[in-house]
N, C-alpha and C positions, 0 to 999 in steps of 0.2 A: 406502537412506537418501535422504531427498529431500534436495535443494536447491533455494532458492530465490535465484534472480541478477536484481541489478536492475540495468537500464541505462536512460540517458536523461539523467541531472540535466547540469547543468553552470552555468555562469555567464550572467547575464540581468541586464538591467535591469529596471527597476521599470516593471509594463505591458505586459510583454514574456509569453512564454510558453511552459511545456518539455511535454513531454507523456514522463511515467515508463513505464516497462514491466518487467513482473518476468514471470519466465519459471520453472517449475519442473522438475528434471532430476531426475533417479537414478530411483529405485521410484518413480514419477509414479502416484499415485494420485488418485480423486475429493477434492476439499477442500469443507467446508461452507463455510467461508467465509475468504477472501481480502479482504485489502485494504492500508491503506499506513499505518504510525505516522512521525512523526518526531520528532525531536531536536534542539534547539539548542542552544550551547554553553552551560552553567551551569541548563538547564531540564530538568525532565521529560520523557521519552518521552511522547508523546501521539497519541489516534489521530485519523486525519485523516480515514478516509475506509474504510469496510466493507462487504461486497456477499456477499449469500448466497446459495444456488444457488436460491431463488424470485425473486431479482431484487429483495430489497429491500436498497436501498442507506443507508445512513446518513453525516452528514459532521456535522464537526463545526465547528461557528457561523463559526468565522473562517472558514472557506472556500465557506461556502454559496452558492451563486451563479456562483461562482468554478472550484472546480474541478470534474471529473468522471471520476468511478470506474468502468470498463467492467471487463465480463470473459469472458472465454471460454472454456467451461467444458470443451470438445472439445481446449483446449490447457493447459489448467489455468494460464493467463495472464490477468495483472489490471494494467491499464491504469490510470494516472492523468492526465488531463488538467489542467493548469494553467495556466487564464487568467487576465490582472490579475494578474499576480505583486506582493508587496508584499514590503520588506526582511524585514519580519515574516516571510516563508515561509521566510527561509534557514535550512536545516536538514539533518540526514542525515535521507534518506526512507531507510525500512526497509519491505520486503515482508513481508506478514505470513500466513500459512495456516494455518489450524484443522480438524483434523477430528475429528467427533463419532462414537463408537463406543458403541451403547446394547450394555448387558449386561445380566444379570442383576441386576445389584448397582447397575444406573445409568449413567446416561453419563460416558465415557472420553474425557478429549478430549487431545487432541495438538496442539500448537503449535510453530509453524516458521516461522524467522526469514533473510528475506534478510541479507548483510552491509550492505548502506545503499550510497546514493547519493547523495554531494553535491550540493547546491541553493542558489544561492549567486546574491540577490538585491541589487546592488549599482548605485550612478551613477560 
């Protein structure tokens, strides 16, 4: 069974910057694609930030600019960099990993969720 553990978040000021890392454990296997959703309180999950093993990366509007999604594919670890923090970013970041299994019948895909790391952008 994988796991996926994130660490990094914590308390910042606005301007300030954390830089996330999620690390994946157990039957470690290749993932198509990794990246980070999060969460604020009373909102939807939403995804932040996604990276596939060609290296195409996607972010989503509010963060464009701002943060950056690495990954490393030899360790099956996915990085988030976050600059310019804004109150707007506090949230639980969740690790996120998918993998696609073609079959006969089509693709099978599997999804796996870190437990989240608090992000907690405050003056």
């Amino acid at each position: 069974q994988v796991q996926l553990v994130e660490s990094g978040g914590g308390l910042v000021q606005p301007g300030e910057s954390l830089r996330l890392s999620c690390a994946a454990s157990g039957n470690i296997f290749a993932f198509d694609t990794m990246g980070w959703y999060r969460q604020a309180p009373g909102k939807q999950r939403e995804s932040v930030a996604t990276t596939t093993t060609d290296g195409n990366t996607n972010y989503a509007d509010s963060v464009k600019g701002r943060f950056t999604c690495s990954r490393d594919n030899a360790k099956n670890t996915v990085y988030l960099q976050m600059n310019s923090l804004k109150p707007e970013d506090a949230a639980v970041y969740y690790c996120y990993a998918e993998q696609v299994e073609v079959t006969a019948w089509g693709p099978q895909r599997y999804d796996y969720w870190g437990q989240g790391t608090q992000v907690t952008v405050s003056s």
